[in-house]
N, C-alpha and C positions, 0 to 999 in steps of 0.2 A: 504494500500500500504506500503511495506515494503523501508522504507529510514537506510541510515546508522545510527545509532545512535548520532553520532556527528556531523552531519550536520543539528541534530535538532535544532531549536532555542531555547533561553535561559528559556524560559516563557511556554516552554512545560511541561506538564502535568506526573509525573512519579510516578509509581506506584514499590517498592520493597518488591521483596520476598525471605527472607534467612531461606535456607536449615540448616535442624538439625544437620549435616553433610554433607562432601564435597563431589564432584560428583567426579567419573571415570572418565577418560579420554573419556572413550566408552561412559560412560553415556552422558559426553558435546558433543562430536559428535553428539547422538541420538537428545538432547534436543534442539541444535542449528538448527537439521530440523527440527523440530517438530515446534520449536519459527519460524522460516522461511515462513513455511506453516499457519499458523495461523494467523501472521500478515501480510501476502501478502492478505487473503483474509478477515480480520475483517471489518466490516463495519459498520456502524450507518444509518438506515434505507434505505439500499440499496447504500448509499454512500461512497466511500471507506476511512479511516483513515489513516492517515500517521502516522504512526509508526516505532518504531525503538527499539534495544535490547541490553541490553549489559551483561556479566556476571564477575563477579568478584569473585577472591580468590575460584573458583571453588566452589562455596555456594550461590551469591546473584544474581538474576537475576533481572534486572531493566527494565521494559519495559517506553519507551518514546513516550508521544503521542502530535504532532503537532494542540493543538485545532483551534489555528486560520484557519488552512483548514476545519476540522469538529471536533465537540465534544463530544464527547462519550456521550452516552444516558444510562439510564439505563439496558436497554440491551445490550451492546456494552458492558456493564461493568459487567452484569451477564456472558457473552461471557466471557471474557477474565477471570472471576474466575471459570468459569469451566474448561477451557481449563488448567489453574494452579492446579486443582482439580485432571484434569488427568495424570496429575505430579507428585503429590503429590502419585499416585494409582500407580502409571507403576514402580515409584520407590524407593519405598515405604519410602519416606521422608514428612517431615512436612513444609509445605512452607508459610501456612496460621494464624500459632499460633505468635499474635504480644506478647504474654508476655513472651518472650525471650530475652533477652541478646546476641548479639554477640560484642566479643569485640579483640582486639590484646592482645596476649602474646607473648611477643618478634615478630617475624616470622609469627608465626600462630594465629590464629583466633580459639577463646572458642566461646562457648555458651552453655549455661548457662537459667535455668528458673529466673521470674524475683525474686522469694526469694531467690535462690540461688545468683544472684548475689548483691544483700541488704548483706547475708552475709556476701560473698568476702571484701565489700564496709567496712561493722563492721568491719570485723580483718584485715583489713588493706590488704586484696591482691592483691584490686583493689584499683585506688587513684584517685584523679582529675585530675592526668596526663593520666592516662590512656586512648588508644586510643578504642572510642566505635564507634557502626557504626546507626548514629538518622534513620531507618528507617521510622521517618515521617514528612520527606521532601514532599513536594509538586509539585513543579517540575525542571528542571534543574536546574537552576545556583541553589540551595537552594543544590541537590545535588553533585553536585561541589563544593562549597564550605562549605557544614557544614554537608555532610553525615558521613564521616572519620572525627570524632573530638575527643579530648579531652574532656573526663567525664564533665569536669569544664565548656563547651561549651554548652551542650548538657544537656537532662532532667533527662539526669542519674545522674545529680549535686543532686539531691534532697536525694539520698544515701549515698551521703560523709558525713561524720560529720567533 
């Protein structure tokens, strides 16, 4: 069952996917029914999942899943990475490689492989101030509060010197 995404509770379950680039306008229209249609009807053994979505910076798509009504089962969750799989096909972006780097330059939003950004991290063109985005948060308040952080915050410290 598709809920808004903010009216999910704090302890819900969130899974993030950031694109190697950002989507068209046409494209967020497309993917916003497509996300509509998929979590109106996901379900965990015939029972329906409260669910919710949100997209950001025209790149990260967050889906949020309510377990205290139901919890995702393992199918429920091979579901939902296929359904990103056909994302990933229709337009022809990469949603499922975690060894990526997204992170702020001024305004916009890089990404970067993860040695490419160890580089940046060496000559200094990334720093601990730098805003990076932890895609492995677990579920809401985690990403509310510590998905947009500071390098210094987040696991990407481990590349500062």
């Amino acid at each position: 069952m598709l809920v808004p995404f903010e009216s999910l509770p704090d302890n819900s379950r969130v899974w993030i996917y950031q694109s190697n680039r950002s989507f068209t306008d046409e494209e967020l229209v497309e993917i916003k029914q497509k996300l509509d249609e998929f979590l109106t009807q996901w379900t965990v053994h015939g029972a329906n999942l409260q669910a919710g979505y949100e997209i950001k910076y025209k790149r990260f798509i967050t889906i949020g899943l309510d377990q205290e009504v139901n919890a995702a089962s393992g199918c429920s969750i091979d579901a939902s990475v296929h359904f990103i799989q056909s994302l990933e096909k229709k337009y022809n972006v990469d949603l499922l490689d975690k060894m990526n780097v997204s992170f702020k330059q001024g305004e916009f939003v890089a990404y970067k492989t993860l040695t490419d950004f160890r580089k940046l991290a060496k000559n200094k063109s990334v720093s601990p101030n730098t805003i990076v985005f932890n895609n492995l948060v677990n579920n809401k308040a985690e990403y509310l509060s510590d998905w947009e952080v500071p390098a210094s915050d987040s696991w990407h410290k481990r590349f500062m010197s």
